[in-house]
N, C-alpha and C positions, 0 to 999 in steps of 0.2 A: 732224428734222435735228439731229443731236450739233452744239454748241457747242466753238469752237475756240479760244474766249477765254483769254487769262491773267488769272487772278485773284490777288488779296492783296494784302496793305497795300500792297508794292514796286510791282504795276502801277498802284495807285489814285495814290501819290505823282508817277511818272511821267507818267500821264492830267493830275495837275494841274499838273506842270510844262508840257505842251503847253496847258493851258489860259491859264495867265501868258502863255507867247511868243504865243498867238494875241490875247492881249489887247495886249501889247505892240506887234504889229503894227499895231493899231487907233490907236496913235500919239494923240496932243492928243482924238481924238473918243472915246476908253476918258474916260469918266469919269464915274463911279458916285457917287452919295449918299452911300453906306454904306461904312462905314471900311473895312467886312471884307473888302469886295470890290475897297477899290484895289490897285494891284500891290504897294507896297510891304509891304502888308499881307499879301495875298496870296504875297509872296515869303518872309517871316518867318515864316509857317505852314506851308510846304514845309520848310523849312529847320529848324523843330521836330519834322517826320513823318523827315527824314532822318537825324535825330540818335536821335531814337525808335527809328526801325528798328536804325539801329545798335546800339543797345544790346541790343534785342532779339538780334540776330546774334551779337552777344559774349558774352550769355548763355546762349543755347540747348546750343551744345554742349557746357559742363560738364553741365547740367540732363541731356541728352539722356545723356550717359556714367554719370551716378549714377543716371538711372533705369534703363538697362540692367544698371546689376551689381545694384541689388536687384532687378530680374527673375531674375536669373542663380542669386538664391539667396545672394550674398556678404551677412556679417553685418561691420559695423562697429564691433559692442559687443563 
């Protein structure tokens, strides 16, 4: 049976944004030992993967147009 999953960094960030509001729902009874697991914690590492992506985003398509013209054969020297 093919898999119908979206994959990549974009649906992983997403996944963990659903994973903060389900913790947030849990309301006073969310509350973990471990720094990395509290929300706010958890909210500040969303919010470094969405800044991350972005830059990735803003980068790709110059990267992706100068690797197409040296495919093409254009010389820049």
């Amino acid at each position: 049976m093919a898999s119908t999953m979206e994959t990549g960094h974009s649906k992983n960030v997403a996944n963990f944004d659903e994973l903060i509001s389900s913790a947030l729902g849990f309301g006073t009874d969310y509350d973990p030992t471990k720094e990395a697991l509290k929300i706010l914690s958890m909210q500040a590492t969303s919010a470094l993967a969405k800044k991350a992506i972005a830059g990735v985003n803003d980068t790709l398509p110059a990267q992706q147009f100068i690797l197409s013209r040296i495919r093409s054969g254009v010389r820049y020297c």
